[in-house]
C-alpha positions in Angstrom: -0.7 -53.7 53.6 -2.8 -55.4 51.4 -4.4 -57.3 53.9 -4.8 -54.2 55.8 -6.7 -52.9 52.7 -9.0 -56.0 52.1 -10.0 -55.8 56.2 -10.9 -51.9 55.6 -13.0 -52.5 52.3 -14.7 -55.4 54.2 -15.7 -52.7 57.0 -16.9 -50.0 54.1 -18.9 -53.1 52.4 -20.7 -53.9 55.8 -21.3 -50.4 56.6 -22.9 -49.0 53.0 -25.0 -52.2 53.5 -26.4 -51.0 56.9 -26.4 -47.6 56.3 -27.1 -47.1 52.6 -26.1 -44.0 50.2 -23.7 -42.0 52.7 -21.6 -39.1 51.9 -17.8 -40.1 52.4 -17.0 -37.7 54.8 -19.9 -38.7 56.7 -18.7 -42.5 56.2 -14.7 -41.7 57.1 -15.5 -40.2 60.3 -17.8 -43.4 61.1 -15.1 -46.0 60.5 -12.5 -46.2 62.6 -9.3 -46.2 59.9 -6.8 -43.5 58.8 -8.5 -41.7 55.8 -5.4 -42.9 53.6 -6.8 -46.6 54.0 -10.1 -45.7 53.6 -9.4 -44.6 50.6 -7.6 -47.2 49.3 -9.6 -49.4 50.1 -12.8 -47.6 48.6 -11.0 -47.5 45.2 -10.5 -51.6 45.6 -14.3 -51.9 46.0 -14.2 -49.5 43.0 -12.0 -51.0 40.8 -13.9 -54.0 41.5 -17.0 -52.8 40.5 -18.8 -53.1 44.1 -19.5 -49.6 44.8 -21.3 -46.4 43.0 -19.8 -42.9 43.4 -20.9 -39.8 43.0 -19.0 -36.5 43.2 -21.2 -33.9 44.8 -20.1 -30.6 45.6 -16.7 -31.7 46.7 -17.9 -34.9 48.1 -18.9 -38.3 47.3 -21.7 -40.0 48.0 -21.3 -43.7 47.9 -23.5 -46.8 47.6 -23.4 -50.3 47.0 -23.4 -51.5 43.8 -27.0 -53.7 43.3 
């Protein structure tokens, strides 16, 4: 699972770089994961200090960290 994680997070890093700030609902529907491992991995990138969110009405918007 871990390594399933770690792919994910490698997909969300390369897509906030191409795309910028996205909402994550916007970005969940976009990648092609269950939401559960898109949000695992999200809090790896997190915890880790590579991403920026932002709760907005409900949602997040997320960016790279620069």
């Amino acid at each position: 699972m871990i390594t399933e994680i770690g792919i994910a997070a490698g997909e969300i890093w390369h897509y906030l770089d191409a795309h910028g700030e996205v909402l994550f609902s916007e970005m969940a529907k976009r990648i092609d994961k269950p939401r559960d491992l898109i949000l695992m991995s999200l809090g790896w990138l997190a915890r880790e200090g590579h991403v920026v969110l932002v709760s907005i009405d409900g949602n997040y918007r997320i960016s790279l960290r620069k």
